[in-house]
C-alpha positions in Angstrom: 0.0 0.0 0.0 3.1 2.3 0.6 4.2 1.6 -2.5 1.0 2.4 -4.5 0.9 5.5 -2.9 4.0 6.7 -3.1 3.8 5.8 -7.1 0.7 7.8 -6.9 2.6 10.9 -5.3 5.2 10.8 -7.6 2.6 11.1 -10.7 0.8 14.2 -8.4 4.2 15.8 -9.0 4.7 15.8 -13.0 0.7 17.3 -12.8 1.0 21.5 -13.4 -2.3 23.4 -12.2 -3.5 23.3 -15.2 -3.6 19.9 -15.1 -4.7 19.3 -12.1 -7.7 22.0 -12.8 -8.5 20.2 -15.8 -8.6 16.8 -13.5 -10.5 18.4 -10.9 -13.0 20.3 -13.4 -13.5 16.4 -14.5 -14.2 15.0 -11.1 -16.6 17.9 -10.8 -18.6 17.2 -13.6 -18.5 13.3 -13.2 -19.8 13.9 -9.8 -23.1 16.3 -11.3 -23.4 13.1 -13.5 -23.4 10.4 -11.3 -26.3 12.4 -8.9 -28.4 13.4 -12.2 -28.7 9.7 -12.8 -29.0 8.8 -8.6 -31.3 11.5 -7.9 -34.4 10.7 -10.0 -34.0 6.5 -8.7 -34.1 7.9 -5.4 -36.7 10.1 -5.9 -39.1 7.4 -7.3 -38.1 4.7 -5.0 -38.8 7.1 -2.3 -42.2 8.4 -4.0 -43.1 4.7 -4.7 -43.1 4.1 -0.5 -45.5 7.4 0.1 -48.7 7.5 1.3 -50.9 8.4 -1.8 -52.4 11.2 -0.1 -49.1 13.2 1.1 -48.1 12.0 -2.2 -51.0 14.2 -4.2 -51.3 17.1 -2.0 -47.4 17.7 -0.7 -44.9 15.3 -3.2 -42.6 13.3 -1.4 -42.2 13.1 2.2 -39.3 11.5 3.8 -41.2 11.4 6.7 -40.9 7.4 7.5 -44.5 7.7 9.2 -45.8 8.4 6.1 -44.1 5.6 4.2 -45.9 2.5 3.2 -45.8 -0.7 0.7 -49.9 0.0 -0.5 -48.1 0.5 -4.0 -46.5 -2.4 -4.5 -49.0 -4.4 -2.8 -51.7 -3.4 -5.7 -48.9 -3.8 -8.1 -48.0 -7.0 -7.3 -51.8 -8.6 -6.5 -53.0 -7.4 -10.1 -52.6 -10.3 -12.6 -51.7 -8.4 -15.4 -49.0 -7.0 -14.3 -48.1 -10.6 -13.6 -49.1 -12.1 -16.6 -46.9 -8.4 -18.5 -43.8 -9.8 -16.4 -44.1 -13.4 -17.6 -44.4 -12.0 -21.3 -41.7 -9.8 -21.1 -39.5 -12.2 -19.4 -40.6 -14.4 -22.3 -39.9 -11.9 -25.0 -36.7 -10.5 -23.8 -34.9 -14.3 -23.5 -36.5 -15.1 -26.7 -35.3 -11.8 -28.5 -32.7 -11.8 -26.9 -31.0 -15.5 -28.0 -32.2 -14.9 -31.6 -30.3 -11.8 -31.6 -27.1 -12.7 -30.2 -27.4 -15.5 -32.4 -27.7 -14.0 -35.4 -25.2 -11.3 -34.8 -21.9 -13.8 -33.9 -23.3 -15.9 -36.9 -23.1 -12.7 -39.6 -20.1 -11.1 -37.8 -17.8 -13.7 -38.5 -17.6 -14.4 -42.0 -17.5 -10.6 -42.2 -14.3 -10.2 -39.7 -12.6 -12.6 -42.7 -10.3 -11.0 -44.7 -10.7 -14.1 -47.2 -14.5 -14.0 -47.6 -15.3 -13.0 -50.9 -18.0 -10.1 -50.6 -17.1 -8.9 -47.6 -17.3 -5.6 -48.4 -20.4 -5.5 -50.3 -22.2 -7.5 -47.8 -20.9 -4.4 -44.8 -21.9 -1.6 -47.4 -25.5 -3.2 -47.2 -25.7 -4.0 -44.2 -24.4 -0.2 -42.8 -26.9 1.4 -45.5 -29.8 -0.4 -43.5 -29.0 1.2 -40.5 -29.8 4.8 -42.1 -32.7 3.6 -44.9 -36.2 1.6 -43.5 -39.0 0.3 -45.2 -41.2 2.1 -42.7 -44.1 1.0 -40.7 -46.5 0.6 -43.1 -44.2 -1.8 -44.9 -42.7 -3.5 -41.8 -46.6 -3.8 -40.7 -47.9 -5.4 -43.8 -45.1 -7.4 -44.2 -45.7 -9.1 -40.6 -49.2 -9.3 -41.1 -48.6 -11.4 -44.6 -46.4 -14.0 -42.5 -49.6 -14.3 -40.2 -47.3 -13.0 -37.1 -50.0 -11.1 -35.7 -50.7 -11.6 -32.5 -47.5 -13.8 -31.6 -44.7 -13.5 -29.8 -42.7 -13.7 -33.2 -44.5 -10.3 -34.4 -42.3 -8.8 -31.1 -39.0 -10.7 -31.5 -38.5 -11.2 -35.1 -38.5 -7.3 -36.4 -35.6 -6.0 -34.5 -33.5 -8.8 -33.9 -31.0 -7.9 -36.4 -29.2 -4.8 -35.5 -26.2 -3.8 -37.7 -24.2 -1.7 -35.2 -24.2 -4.9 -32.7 -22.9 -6.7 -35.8 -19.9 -4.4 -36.1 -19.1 -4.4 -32.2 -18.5 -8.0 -33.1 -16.9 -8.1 -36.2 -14.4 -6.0 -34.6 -14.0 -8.2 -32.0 -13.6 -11.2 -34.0 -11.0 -9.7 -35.6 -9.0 -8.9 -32.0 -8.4 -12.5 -32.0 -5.1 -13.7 -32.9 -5.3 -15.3 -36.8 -2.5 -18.2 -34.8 -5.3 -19.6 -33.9 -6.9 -20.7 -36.6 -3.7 -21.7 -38.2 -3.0 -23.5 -35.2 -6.6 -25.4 -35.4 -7.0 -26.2 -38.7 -3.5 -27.8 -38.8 -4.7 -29.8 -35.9 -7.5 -31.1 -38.1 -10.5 -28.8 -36.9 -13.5 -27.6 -39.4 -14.3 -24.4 -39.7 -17.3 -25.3 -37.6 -15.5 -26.9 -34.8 -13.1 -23.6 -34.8 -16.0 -21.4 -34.5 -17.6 -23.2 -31.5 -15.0 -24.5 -29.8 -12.5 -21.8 -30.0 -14.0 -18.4 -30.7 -17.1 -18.6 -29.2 -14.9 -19.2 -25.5 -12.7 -16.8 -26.4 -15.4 -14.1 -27.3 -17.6 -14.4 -23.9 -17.0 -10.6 -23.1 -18.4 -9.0 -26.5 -21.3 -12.2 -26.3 -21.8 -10.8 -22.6 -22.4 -7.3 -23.7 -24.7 -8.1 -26.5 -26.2 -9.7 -24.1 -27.2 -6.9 -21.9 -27.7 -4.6 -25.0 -30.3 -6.3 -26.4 -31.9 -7.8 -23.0 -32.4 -4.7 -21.6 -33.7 -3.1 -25.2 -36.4 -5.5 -25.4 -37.4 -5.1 -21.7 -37.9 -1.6 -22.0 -39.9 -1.8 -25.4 -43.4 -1.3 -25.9 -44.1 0.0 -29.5 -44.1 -3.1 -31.4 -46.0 -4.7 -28.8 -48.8 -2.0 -29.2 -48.6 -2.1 -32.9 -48.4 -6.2 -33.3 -50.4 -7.9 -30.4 -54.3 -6.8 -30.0 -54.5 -9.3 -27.3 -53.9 -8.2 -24.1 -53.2 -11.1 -22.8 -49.9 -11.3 -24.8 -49.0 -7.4 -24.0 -45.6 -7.4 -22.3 -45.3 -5.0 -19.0 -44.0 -2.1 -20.1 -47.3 -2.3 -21.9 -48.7 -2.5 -19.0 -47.6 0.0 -17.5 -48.1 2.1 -20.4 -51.6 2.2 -20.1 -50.9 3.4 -16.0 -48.4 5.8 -16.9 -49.8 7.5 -20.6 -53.6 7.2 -20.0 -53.7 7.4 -16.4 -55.6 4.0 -15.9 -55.5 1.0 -13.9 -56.5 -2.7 -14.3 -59.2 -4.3 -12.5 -58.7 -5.4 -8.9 -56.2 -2.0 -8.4 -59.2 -0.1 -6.9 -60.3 -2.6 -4.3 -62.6 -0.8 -2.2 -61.6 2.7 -3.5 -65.3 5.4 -3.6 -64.1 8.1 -5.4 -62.0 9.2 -8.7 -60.5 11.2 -6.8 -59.1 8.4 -4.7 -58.1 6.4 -8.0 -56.2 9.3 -9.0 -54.1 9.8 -6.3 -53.5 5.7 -6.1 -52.7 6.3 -9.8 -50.1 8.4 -8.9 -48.3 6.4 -6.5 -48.7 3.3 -9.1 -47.3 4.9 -11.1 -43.7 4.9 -9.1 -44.0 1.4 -7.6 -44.7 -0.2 -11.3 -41.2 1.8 -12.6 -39.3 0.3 -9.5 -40.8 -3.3 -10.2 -39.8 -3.1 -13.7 -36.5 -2.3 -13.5 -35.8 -4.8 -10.7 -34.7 -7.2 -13.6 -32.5 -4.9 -15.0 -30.5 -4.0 -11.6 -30.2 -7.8 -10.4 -28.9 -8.7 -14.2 -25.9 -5.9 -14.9 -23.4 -6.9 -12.0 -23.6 -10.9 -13.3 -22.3 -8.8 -16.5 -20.2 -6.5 -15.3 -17.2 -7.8 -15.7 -17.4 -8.4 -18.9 -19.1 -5.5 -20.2 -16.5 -3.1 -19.4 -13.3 -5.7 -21.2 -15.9 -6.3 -23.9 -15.9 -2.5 -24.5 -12.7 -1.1 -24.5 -11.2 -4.1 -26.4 -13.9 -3.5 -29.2 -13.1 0.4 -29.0 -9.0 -0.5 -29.2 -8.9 -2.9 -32.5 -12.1 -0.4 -34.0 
């Protein structure tokens, strides 16, 4: 530990001031961004624990008194929102696989300096990242494959995305060519080499695909509401959607509530409690992936 700091002392000296102002001045604004992504999490965490009365009339209170769990015990005894967790859970694994999939699959032939095409095959691909059919198109074209109203009308559409594509072409292409050499001479198929070998070796960039695309899906609602008429297949952001957007609750919310006035200001405080129940998923899945998100990054960013 002496050591580390005295190395530490000794960089402190080859810093001017204007260094160190420009370090500082960093620090500084790092700090403002850290607490204006902390302060509105805390702020509806706390709001989501209010009473919906102090809630309406004052905002929050961090008066503990006046704290309760009446939120998230409507949240979580309505079966919809239930039922919008189980789909979305269902959608985001589902998109998620077929996407991560597809992207190692269409990333490594184009990492090949050998593959004939390569570069036609990346100039089509980038120029679909600025041209679309549009939604009209897109809309007919799911209803012709008679996707409506199916989980594949939600995972299909987006599940190629060009941009995760390049991250892993890039990637691919970190990886020492030795290798190959080394397993084809041993006999391997180009198969074997791809599953055995660079699949292992690629975990961080498959990691932060991962995430990407997890966490994309969770958080979408717009195909949902365009492709599935059947509420019963609407995923919870959906859901919540309809609380957040039109100010509405499902049945079995209300309970024993007489007045709109009542409803609103339970509306209100559902409103926090179904935000912190929906990203739940998202804060208990990052640190499994933390690791490897932040060496999937930078080794991208380095060989890009």
């Amino acid at each position: 530990m002496k050591a580390k700091t005295k190395n530490i002392d000794n960089t402190d000296r080859f810093l001017t001031v204007k260094d160190k102002a420009i370090l500082y001045f960093g620090f500084f604004l790092l700090f403002i961004f850290v607490l204006l992504i902390i302060g509105p999490l805390i702020y509806v965490l706390i709001a989501s624990l209010n009473d919906p009365v102090t809630l309406a009339s004052q905002g929050i209170s961090l008066n503990i008194t006046k704290w309760n769990l009446e939120g998230y015990t409507r949240v979580l005894g309505d079966d919809m929102i239930w039922r919008g967790f189980m789909n979305s859970t269902i959608y985001s694994i589902g998109f998620t696989a077929v996407s991560v999939t597809v992207t190692m699959l269409a990333a490594y032939p184009l990492s090949r300096k050998d593959f004939m095409g390569r570069r036609f095959f990346t100039v089509l691909f980038i120029i679909t990242m600025f041209f679309t059919g549009g939604l009209m198109p897109t809309y007919l074209l799911i209803e012709n494959l008679n996707l409506m109203n199916t989980p594949w009308a939600v995972i299909l559409p987006n599940a190629i995305n060009v941009w995760n594509i390049i991250l892993a072409r890039v990637y691919y292409q970190s990886v020492p060519v030795e290798l190959r050499e080394a397993a084809l001479m041993d006999g391997a198929t180009e198969l074997q080499y791809f599953l055995k070998i660079m699949i292992p070796v690629c975990k961080p960039i498959i990691a932060v695909l991962i995430l990407y695309q997890f966490v994309a899906q969770w958080n979408s609602y717009f195909d949902a509401m365009i492709y599935l008429d059947d509420q019963k297949l609407h995923p919870l952001q959906l859901v919540i959607r309809s609380i957040l957007v039109q100010n509405t609750m499902q049945a079995g919310m209300l309970n024993d509530a007489e007045s709109a006035a009542d409803a609103a200001k339970l509306a209100e405080l559902l409103k926090y409690s179904t935000i912190v129940i929906s990203s739940l998923p998202l804060l208990i899945m990052y640190p499994f992936f933390a690791k490897y998100f932040d060496k999937g990054i930078m080794i991208g960013s380095v060989k890009g």
